[in-house]
C-alpha positions as semicolon CSV with decimal commas, in nm:
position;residue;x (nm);y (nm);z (nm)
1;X;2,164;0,788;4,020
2;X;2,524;0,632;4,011
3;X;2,726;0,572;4,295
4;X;3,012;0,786;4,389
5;X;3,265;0,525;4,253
6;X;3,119;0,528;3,943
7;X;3,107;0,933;3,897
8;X;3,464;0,853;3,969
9;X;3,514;0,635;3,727
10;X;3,348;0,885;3,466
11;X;3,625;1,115;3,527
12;X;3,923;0,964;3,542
13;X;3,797;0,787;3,148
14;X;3,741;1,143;3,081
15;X;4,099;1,217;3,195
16;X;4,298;0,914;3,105
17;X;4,653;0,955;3,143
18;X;4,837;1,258;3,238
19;X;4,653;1,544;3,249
20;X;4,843;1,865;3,111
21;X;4,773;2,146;3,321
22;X;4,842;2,441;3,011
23;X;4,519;2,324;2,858
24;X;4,344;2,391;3,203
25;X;4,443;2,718;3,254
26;X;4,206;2,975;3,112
27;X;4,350;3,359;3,085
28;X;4,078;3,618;3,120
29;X;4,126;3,889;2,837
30;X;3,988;4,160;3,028
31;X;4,103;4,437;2,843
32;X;3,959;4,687;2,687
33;X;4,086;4,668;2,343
34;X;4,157;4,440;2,047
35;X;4,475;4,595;2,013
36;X;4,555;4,525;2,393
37;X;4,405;4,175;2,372
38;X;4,601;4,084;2,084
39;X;4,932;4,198;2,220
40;X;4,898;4,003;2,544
41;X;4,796;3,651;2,341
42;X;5,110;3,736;2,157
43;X;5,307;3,771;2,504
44;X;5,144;3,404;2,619
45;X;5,188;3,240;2,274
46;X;5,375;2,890;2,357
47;X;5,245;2,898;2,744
48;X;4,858;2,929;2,713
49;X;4,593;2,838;2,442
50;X;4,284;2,903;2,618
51;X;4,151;3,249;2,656
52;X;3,816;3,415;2,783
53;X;3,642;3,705;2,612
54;X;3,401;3,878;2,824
55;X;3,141;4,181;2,867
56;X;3,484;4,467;2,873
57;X;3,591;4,340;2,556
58;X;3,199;4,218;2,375
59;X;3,189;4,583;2,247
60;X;3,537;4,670;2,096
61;X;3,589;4,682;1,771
62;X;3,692;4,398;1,576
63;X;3,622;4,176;1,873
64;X;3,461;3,870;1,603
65;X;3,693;3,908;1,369
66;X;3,945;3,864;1,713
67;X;3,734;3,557;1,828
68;X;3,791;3,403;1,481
69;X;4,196;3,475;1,472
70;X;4,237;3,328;1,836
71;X;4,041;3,036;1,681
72;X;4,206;2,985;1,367
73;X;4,519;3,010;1,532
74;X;4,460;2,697;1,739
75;X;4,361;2,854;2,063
76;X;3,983;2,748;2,256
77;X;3,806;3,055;2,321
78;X;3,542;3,057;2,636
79;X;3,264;3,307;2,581
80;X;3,156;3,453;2,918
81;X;2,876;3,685;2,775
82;X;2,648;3,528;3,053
83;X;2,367;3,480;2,850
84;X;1,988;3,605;2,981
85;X;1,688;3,662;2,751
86;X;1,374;3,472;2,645
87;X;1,472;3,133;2,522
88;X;1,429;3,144;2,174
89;X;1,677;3,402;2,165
90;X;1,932;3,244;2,379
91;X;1,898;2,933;2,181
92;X;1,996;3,132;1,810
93;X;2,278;3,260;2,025
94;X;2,423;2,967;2,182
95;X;2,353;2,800;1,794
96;X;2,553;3,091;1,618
97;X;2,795;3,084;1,887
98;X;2,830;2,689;1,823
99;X;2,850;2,730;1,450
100;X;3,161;2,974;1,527
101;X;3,370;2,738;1,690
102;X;3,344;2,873;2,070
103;X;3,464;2,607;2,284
104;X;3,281;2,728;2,615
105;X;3,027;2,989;2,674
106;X;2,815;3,078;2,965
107;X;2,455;3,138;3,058
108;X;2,241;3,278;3,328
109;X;2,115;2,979;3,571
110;X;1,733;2,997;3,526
111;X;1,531;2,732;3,428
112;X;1,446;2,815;3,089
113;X;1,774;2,975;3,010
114;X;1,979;2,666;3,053
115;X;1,688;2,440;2,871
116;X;1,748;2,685;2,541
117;X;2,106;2,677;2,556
118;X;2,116;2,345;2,540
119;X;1,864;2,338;2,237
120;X;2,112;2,565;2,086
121;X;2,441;2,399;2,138
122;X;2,287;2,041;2,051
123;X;2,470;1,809;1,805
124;X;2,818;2,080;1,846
125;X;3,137;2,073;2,033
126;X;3,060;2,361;2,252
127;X;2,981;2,374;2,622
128;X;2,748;2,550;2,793
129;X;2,817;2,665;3,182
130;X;2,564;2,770;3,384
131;X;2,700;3,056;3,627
132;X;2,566;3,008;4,001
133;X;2,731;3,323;4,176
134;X;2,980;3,556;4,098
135;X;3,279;3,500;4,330
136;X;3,246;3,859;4,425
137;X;2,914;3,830;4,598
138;X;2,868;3,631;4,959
139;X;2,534;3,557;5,159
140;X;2,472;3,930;5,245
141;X;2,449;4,000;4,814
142;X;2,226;3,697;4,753
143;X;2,003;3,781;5,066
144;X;1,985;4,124;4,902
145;X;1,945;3,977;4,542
146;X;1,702;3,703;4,624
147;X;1,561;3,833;4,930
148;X;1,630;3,520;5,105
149;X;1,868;3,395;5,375
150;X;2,057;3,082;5,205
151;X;2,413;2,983;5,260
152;X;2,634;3,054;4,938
153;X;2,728;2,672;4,894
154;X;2,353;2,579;4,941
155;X;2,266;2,844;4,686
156;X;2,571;2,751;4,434
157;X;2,415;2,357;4,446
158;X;2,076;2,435;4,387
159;X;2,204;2,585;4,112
160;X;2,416;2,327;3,977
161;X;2,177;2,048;4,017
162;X;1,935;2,231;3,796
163;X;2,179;2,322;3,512
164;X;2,270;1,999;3,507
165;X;1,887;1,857;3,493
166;X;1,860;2,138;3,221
167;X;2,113;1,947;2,954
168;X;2,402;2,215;3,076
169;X;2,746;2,047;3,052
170;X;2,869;2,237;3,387
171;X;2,882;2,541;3,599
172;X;3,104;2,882;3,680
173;X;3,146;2,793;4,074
174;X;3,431;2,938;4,309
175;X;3,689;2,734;4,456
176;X;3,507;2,746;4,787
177;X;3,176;2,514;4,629
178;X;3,409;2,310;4,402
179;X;3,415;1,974;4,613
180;X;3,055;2,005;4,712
181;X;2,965;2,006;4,347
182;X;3,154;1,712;4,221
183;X;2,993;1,497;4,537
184;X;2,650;1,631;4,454
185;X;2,715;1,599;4,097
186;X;2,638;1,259;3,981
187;X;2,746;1,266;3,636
188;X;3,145;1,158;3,543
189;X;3,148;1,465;3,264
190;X;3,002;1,761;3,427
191;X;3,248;2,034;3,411
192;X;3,346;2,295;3,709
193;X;3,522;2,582;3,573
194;X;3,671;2,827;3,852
195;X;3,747;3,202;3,859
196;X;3,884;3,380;4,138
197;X;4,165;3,196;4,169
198;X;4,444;3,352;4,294
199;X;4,856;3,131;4,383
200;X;4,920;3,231;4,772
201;X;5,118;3,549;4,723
202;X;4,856;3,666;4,485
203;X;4,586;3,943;4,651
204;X;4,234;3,812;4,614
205;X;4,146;4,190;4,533
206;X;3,727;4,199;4,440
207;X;3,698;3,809;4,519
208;X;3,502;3,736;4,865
209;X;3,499;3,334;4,763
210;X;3,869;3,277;4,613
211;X;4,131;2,997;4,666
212;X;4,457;2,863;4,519
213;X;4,482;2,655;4,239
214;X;4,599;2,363;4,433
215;X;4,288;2,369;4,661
216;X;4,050;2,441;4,368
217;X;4,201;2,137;4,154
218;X;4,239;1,895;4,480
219;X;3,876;1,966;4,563
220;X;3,744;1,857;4,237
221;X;3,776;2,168;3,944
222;X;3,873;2,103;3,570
223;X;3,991;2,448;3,468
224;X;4,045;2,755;3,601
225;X;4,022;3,118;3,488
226;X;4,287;3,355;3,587
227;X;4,308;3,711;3,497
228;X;4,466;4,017;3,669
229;X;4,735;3,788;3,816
230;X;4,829;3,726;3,445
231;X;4,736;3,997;3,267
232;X;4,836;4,271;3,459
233;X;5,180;4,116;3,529
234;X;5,554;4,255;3,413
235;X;5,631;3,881;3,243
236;X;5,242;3,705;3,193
237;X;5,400;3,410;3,035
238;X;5,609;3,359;3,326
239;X;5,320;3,414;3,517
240;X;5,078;3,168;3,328
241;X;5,370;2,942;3,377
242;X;5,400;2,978;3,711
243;X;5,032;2,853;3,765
244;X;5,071;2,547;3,489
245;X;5,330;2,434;3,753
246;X;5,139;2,479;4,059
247;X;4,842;2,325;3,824
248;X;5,044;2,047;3,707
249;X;5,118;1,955;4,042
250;X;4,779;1,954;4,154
251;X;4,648;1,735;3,872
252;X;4,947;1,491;3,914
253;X;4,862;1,479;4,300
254;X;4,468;1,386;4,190
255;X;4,598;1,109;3,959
């Protein structure tokens, strides 16, 4: 177990020098089209490289052959197909998705899961995140899920400390859990990745556990996925841009 100086240490090696907030920023292309998809990377070419395919757009047609422009055009693609099945299939899916050139992609957060993915991922670029709870579910939904009463944070750790045990390289974890993570979290390169992030003005909308990017950053996160903010706005790039600065400022503050 190091100490907490030394998980320090980890990170900041991991981030020497300035960090640049664009690469952190993560736009959720929750759309439900190729076509629609394609025209809003076009709108954020020059202000975001980093873009998430999920469940809404798994089934549209064309969607690999989309994965594989976004890639070849010098863009990181995050996978959030939230992998669940017997390990020996998550682990040929995690490989192929490896093999492809996905930068992240997620999985459920059992034991067995996790251990897979990181069979499958082994030796490649790619990281796997384990996802603890969706940021639209609170203590009520996991004592419904579960059948237990367990505070969301205590829940979101237990989770985290096993995907990282498991060989996972991080977790999906609201801003809410971020800075208990990255104390619990005894390991310099062990990613947080954040969704339901939302800049003051913003509406949290479906998110019970959501939080700015300045208090998600601060408290210890290394990216941060942002959709309907973005996507649904009249200018996204300006958008995007305005949370690179807010970002930016963040990081800087963090050192």
């Amino acid at each position: 177990m190091t100490s907490r100086n030394q998980q320090q240490a980890g990170r900041n090696q991991q981030h020497a020098g300035p960090v640049d907030a664009a690469g952190r920023l993560i736009v959720a292309l929750d759309l439900p089209s190729v076509g629609e998809a394609r025209a809003l990377v076009a709108k954020l070419a020059g202000a975001v490289s980093f873009y998430k395919v999920g469940l809404q757009l798994q089934m549209a047609p064309g969607v690999e052959g989309f994965i594989r422009e976004l890639i070849d055009g010098g863009n990181q693609v995050f996978l959030d197909y939230k992998y669940f099945d017997i390990g020996e299939t998550v682990e040929k899916a995690v490989r192929r998705a490896a093999e492809f050139g996905v930068t992240f992609l997620t999985v459920h957060g059992q034991a067995e899961i996790m251990r897979a993915a990181a069979r499958g991922k082994a030796g490649s670029a790619l990281k796997v995140l384990c996802v603890t709870l969706l940021t639209s579910l609170d203590a009520a939904d996991v004592k419904e899920l579960f059948g237990t009463e367990i505070a969301v944070k205590d829940f979101v750790l237990a989770r985290a400390r096993k995907s990282f045990e498991s060989g996972c390289d991080g977790v999906i974890a609201s801003p809410a859990e971020a800075a208990a993570i990255r104390a619990a979290i005894r390991g310099g390169d062990f990613l947080i990745v954040t969704p339901g992030v939302r800049r003051a003005s913003d509406s949290t909308q479906d998110h019970k556990r959501s939080g700015t990017p300045a208090a998600a950053l601060g408290d210890g996160a290394d990216y941060l996925v942002v959709g309907r903010p973005i996507v649904q706005s009249a200018d996204p790039a300006a958008e995007a841009r305005a949370f690179v600065k807010e970002m930016q400022a963040a990081l800087d503050a963090r050192g």
